[in-house]
Every structure is written in structure tokens, then in C-alpha cells.
C-alpha positions as CSV (number, residue, x, y, z in Angstrom):
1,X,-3.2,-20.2,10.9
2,X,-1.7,-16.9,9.0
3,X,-3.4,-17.2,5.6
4,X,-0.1,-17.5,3.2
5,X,1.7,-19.9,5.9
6,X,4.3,-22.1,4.1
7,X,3.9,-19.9,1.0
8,X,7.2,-18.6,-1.3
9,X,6.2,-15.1,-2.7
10,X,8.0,-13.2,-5.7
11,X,6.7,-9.4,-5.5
12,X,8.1,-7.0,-8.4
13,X,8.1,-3.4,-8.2
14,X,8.8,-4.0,-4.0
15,X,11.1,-1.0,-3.3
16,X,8.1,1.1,-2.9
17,X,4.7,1.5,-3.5
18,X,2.1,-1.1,-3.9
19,X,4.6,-3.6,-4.5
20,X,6.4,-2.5,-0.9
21,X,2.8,-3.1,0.7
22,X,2.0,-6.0,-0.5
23,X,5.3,-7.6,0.5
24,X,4.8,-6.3,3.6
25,X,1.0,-7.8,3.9
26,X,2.7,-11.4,2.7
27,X,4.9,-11.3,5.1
28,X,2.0,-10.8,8.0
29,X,0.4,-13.6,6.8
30,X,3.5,-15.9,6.9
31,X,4.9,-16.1,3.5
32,X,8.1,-16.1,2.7
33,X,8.9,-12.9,0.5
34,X,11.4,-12.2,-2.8
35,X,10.9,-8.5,-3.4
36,X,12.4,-7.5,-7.1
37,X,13.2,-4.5,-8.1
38,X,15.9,-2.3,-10.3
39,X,16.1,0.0,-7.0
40,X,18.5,-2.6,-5.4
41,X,18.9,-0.1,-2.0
42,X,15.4,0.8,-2.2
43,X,14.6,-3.0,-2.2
44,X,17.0,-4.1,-0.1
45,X,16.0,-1.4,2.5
46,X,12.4,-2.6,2.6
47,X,13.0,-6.2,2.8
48,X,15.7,-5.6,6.0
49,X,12.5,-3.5,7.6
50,X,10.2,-6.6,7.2
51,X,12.6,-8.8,8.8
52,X,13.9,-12.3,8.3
53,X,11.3,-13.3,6.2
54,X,12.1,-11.2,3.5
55,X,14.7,-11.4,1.6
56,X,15.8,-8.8,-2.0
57,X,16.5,-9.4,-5.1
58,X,18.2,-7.0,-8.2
59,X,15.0,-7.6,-10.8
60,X,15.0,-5.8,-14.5
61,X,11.6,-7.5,-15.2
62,X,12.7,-6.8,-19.0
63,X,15.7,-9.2,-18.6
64,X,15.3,-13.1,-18.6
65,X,18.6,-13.2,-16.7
66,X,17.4,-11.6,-14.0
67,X,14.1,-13.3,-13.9
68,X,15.8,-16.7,-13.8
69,X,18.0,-15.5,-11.2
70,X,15.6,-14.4,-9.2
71,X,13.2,-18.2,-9.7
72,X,16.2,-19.8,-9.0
73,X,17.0,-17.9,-5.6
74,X,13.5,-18.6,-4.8
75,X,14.1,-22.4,-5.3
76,X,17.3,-22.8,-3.8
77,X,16.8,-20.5,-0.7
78,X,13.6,-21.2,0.0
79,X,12.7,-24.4,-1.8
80,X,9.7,-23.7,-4.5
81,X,8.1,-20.6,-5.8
82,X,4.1,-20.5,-5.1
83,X,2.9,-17.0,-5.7
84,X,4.0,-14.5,-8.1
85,X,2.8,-10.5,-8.0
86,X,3.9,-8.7,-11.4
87,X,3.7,-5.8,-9.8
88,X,6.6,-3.9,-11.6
89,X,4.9,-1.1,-13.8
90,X,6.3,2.7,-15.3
91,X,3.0,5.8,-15.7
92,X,4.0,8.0,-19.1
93,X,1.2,10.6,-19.2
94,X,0.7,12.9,-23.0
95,X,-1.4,13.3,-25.7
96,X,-1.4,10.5,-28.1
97,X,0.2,12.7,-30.3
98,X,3.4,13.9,-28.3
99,X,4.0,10.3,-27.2
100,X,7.3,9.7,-28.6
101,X,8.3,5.8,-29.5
102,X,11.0,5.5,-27.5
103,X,8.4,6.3,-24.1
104,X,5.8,3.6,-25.8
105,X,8.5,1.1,-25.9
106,X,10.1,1.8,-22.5
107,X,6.3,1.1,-20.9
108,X,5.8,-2.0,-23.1
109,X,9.5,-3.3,-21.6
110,X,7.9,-3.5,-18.1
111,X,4.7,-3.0,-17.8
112,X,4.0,-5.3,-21.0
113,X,6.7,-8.0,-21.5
114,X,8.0,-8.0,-17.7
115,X,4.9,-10.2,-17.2
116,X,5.1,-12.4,-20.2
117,X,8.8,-12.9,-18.8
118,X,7.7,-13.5,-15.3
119,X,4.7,-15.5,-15.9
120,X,7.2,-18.4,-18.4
121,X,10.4,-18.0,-15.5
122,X,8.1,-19.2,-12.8
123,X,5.7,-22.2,-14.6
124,X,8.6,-24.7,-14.3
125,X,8.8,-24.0,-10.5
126,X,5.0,-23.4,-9.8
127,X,4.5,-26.8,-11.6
128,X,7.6,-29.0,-9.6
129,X,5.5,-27.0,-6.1
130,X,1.6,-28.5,-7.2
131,X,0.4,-25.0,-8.3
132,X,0.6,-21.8,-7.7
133,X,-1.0,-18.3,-7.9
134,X,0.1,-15.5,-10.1
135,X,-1.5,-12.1,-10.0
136,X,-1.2,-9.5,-12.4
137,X,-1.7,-5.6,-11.2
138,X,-3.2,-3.9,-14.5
139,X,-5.2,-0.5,-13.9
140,X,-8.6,0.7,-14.7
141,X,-6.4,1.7,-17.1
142,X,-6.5,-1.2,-19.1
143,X,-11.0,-1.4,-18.9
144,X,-11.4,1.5,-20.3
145,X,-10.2,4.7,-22.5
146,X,-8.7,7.9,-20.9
147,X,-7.1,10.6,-22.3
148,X,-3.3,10.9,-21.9
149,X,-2.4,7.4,-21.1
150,X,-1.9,5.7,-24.6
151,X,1.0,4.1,-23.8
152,X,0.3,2.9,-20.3
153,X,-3.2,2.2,-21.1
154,X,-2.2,-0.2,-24.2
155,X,0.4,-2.3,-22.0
156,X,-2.5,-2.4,-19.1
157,X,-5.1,-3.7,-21.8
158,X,-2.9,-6.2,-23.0
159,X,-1.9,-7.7,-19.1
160,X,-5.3,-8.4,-19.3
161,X,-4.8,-10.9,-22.2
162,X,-2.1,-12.5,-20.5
163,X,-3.8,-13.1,-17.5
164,X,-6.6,-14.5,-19.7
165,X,-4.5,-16.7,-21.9
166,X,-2.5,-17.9,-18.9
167,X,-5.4,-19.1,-16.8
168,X,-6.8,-21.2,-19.8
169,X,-2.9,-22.6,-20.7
170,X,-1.9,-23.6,-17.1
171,X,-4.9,-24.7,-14.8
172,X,-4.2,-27.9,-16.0
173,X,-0.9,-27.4,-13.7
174,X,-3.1,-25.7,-10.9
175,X,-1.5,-22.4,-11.7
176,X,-4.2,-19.7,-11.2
177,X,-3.9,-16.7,-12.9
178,X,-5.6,-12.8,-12.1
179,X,-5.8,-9.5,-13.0
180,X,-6.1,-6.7,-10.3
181,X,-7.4,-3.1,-11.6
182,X,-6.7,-0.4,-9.3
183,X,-7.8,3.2,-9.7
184,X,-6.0,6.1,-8.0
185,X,-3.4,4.8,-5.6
186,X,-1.6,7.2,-3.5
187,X,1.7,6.1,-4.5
188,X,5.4,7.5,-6.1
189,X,4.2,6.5,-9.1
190,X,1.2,9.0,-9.3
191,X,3.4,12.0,-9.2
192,X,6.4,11.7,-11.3
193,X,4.8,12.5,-14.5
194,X,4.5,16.5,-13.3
195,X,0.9,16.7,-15.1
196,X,-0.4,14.4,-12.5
197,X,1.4,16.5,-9.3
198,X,-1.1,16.4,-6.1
199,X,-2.2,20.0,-6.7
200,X,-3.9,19.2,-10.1
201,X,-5.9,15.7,-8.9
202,X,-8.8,17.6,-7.6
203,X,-10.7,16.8,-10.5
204,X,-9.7,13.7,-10.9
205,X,-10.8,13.1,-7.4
206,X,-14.7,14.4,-8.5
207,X,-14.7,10.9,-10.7
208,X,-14.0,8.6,-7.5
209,X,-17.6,7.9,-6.2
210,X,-15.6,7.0,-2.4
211,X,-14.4,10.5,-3.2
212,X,-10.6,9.9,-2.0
213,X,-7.3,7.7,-3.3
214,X,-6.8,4.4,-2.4
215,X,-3.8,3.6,-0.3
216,X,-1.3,1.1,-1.2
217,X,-2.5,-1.6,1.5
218,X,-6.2,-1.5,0.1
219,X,-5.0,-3.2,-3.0
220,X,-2.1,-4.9,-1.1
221,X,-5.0,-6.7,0.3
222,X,-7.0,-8.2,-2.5
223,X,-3.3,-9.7,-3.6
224,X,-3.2,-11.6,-0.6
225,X,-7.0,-12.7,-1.3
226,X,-5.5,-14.0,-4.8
227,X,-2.4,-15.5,-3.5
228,X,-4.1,-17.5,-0.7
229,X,-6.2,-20.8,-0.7
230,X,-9.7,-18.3,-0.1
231,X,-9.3,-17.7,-3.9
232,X,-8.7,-21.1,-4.9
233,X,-11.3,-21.6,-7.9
234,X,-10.9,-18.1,-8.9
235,X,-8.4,-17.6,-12.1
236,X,-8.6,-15.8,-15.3
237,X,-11.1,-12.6,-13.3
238,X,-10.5,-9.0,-13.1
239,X,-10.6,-7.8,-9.4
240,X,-11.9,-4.0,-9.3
241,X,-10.2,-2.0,-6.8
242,X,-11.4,1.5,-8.1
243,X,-13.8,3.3,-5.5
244,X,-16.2,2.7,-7.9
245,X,-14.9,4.7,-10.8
246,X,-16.3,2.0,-13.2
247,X,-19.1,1.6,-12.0
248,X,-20.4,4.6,-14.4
């Protein structure tokens, strides 16, 4: 038996990316897959390449609208919600100091509060299904300090609280709730901030005891450990998926 068989997935962030891989892993192992995203043809694209199983969804994980839209296509197209990946995140790198507000706040809207938002839209439906699983995708980012991250680092620190105070408030419901902290992921996301352009991550590299990136799938695959029954008395950890970068 596939290891999500009979399972109703909600992955944010899936028109590319980590998110894009790990609806694709879900829907190897038999889940049934909503991939959210603001990139509705990006999205849409990716969900018609996985097949019947996987189905898209316009998500602004800033708006409650769309986040009850989206629970509510769950439930009515597929009948419950069990796993939920807030997997949706935006990478500002600058000094502290040329950090302007308005780039704070626009990483708080997603990175920070899509979560909060996604995590309350899907406890009525996690709680009509038995349980559920709900995995957050935070960042080394958000264990310790690094220069020129201030504003991605802070919304990454505070996922981690969520996760926390969300696997103490809902086990009770048999929700499980985890926090997954990758390090360098060869994704889009690396290389739109032009500091962080392939050309200049050689250093970066030297700090990466496996000495290479990790590829979308590699953390892809400890979601599906989170999401499926393997996991089920783990809630309220932090899953490392760093090639040992914090290990020092």
C-alpha cells in the first residue's frame, strides 16, 4: 500500500519549487493533491502534468477568502482535508539596515501569517476527518542568525512558534503539527534576489558539510514522512534537512 493512500493533501507554493515536488511525491504515494498557489498557470500546469489526482487551486495564502475556498474545494471535491504543507514562502536578502518596511511586511504576509491562516482554515476539516497532519517548511533560517536575511529569518523563526503552539493546542484533535528546516535548495527561489545568483554561492557552498545543494525532492521527501502514518507520534519537532550546516 502507497504510503498517503486515501489521503486529501493541500500543498502551497505548488507551481514550482519544493512545493511542485512535494505534490508530485504525494501524488506517488496515492494522495489526493490541492496545489495553491498565486501562479494560477504555473499551478494549474503542474497539477495537469501529475495527472487526475491533482487537481489546482488560485491560493493568496495572505487572504482568508482564498484559504476557505480552497478547504472547502477540498471537502466538497474530495470529501475531507488530512494533510496540509505551508509551503508558500518569499526570500528578501539586504542588510538589516537597507531593509525597507514595506519588504518586511510583504515576507511576514506569506511566509508569517499565510500559515497562521492556513493552519485555523483547515482545523474545522482536519477535526470532522479524525486528524490530520500539518507541516510547516521554515529554513535553517529560522535556528539560527545569518547576515542579510532579517526579514526572512524573523518570519522563519516565528513558523517555528506556530508549529509549537499548534501541536500543544490541537493534539487533542489528533492534528500533528511540524516544522521542516531546509538549507540550500536548488530552487527559483534561491536566485531571484540577484545577490544570491548561482555564480556567487560558491562560498556559501564551503559551509555545506555534504558540500552540494539539496534538490527539491530531498525535502519533498521528509514531507511525505510527516504527512503519513510512519510519523504518527511525531508533532511539535524540527526536521533538519540541511547537509549538515547546523551541525557546527
Amino acid at each position: 500500500m502507497r504510503r498517503l493512500e486515501g489521503k486529501v493533501a493541500l500543498v502551497t507554493g505548488a507551481a514550482r519549487g519544493t512545493g511542485a515536488a512535494t505534490a508530485e511525491v504525494f501524488v506517488a504515494e496515492g494522495a489526493q493533491v490541492v496545489l495553491g498557489d498565486v501562479n494560477e498557470a504555473g499551478c494549474a500546469a503542474v497539477a495537469e502534468a501529475l495527472g487526475p489526482a491533482a487537481r489546482a487551486v488560485r491560493l493568496d495564502v495572505g487572504s482568508e477568502d482564498d484559504w476557505r475556498a480552497a478547504v472547502a474545494r477540498c471537502e466538497a471535491e474530495l470529501g475531507r482535508v488530512d494533510v496540509l504543507v505551508n509551503n508558500a514562502a518569499l526570500l528578501h536578502v539586504a542588510a538589516l539596515e537597507d531593509t525597507r518596511l514595506a519588504d518586511f511586511e510583504r515576507l511576514v504576509r506569506v511566509n508569517q501569517i499565510g500559515p497562521f491562516l492556513g493552519i485555523r482554515a483547515v482545523v474545522p476539516a482536519m477535526r470532522r476527518a479524525g486528524g490530520g497532519s500539518i507541516v510547516n517548511v521554515s529554513s535553517v533560517d529560522g535556528l539560527a542568525g545569518k547576515n542579510g536575511v532579517v526579514a526572512y529569518a524573523s518570519t522563519k523563526w516565528a513558523l517555528r512558534g506556530i508549529a509549537k503552539v499548534a501541536a500543544l493546542e490541537l493534539g487533542r484533535y489528533g492534528i500533528r503539527v511540524n516544522s521542516v528546516h531546509p538549507g540550500v535548495i536548488d530552487t527559483e527561489l534561491l536566485y531571484e534576489n540577484p545577490i544570491m545568483r548561482r555564480e556567487d554561492l560558491t562560498p556559501v557552498l564551503r559551509t555545506v558539510p555534504l558540500g552540494r545543494m539539496a534538490q527539491p525532492s530531498e525535502v519533498a521527501t521528509l514531507a511525505l514522512f510527516l504527512a503519513g502514518d510512519e510519523s504518527s507520534y511525531c508533532t511539535g519537532g524540527e526536521f533538519i534537512v540541511d547537509g549538515g550546516v547546523t551541525a557546527s
